[in-house]
N, C-alpha and C positions, 0 to 999 in steps of 0.2 A: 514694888518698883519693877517688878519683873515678869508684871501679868501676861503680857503678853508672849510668853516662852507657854505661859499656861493653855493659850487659846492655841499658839502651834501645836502644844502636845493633845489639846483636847482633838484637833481637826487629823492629827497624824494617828489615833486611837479607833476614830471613827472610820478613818478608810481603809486601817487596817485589819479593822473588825466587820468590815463590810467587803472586803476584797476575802479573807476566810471563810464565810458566810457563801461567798458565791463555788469559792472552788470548793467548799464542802458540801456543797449540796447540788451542784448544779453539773452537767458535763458539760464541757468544752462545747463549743457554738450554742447548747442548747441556749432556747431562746421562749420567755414566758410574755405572755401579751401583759399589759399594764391598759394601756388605753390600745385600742385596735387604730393601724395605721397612722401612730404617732408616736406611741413610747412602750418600749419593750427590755426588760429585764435581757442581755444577752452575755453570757459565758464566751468570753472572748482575752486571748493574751497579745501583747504588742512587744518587740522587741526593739521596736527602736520608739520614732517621737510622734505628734501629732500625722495624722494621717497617712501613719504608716511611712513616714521618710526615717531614713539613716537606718536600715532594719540591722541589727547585729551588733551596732556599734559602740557596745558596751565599755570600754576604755574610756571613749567620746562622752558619752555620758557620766563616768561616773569622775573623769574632770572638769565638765561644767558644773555639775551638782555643785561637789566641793566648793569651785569659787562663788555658785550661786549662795550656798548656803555663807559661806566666810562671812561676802559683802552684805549680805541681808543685814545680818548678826552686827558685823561692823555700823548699820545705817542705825538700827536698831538704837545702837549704845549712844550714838552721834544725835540723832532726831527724836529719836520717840518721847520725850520729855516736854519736847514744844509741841509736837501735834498729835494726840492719842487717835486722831484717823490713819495718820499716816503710820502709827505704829501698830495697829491696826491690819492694816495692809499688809505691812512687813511679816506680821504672824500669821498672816494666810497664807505668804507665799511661802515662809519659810517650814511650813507645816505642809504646803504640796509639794512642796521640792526633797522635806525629808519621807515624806508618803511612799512617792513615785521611786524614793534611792534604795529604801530598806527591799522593795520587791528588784528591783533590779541587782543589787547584792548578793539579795538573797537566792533569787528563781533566773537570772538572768533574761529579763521581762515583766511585764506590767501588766496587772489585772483589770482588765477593764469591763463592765456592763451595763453602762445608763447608754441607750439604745434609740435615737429619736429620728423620726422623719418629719422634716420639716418644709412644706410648701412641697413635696414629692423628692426633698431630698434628700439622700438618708448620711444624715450627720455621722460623724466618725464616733465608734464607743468611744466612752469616757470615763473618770473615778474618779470619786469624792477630790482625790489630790487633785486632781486635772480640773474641778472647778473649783479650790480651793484657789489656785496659781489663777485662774481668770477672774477671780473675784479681787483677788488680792492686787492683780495687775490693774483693774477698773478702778479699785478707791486710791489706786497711788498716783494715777491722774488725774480723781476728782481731788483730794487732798494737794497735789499740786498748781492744781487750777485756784483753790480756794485761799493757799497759800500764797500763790502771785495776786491774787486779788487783794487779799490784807495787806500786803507789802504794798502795790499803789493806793490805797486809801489811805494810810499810813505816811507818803511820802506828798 
């Protein structure tokens, strides 16, 4: 009944073991080519959120987490019964949102190194959590899409 707590902890495992991985082996900025001029392994920490806004603001953060994680949890118990995409969802997000809290906790900042330039732009580093929470945010609008749609077939 409660797979999905499994698929959080499987995604919260991985980036933690993947964020260890970097700060043990790698220094700070260093940066390893993957594909030349598109994606690059880079040793990089964030203190605050996506593209470097709210830098320090750890308070800030670590009470959104909390309510993030509550209502997840809360939606979870609520929905995931009727729609295993939409619960789904919820385990991604609630697995990058606990990703991203244990480093903030713990290091007061976020490990990040998926490294991409895209069309000459060089996208902001990222961690497995950070595209767990966009994965997780994409199937909660296709699962809501999919869900208005049975509901007017339905009606």
């Amino acid at each position: 009944m409660y797979w999905y707590y499994i698929i959080a902890a499987i995604i919260i495992g991985i980036d933690q073991f993947t964020k260890w991985l970097v700060v043990k082996n790698m220094e700070l900025y260093e940066q390893i080519t993957i594909l030349e001029n598109f994606f690059y392994l880079t040793s990089h920490r964030n203190s605050g959120a996506a593209w470097g806004i709210l830098q320090g603001r750890m308070v800030f953060f670590y009470i959104i987490t909390v309510i993030v994680i509550v209502g997840v949890i809360y939606y979870m118990h609520k929905f995931a019964k009727e729609s295993k995409l939409f619960a789904v969802a919820l385990s991604f997000i609630l697995g990058g949102a606990i990703g991203n809290f244990i480093d903030r906790v713990l290091h007061q900042e976020v490990v990040d190194f998926f490294d991409f330039i895209i069309f000459g732009y060089d996208f902001p580093i990222f961690n497995i959590a950070d595209s767990a929470l966009v994965v997780g945010v994409g199937l909660v609008i296709v699962a809501t899409i999919l869900d208005e749609k049975k509901k007017k077939e339905q009606a």
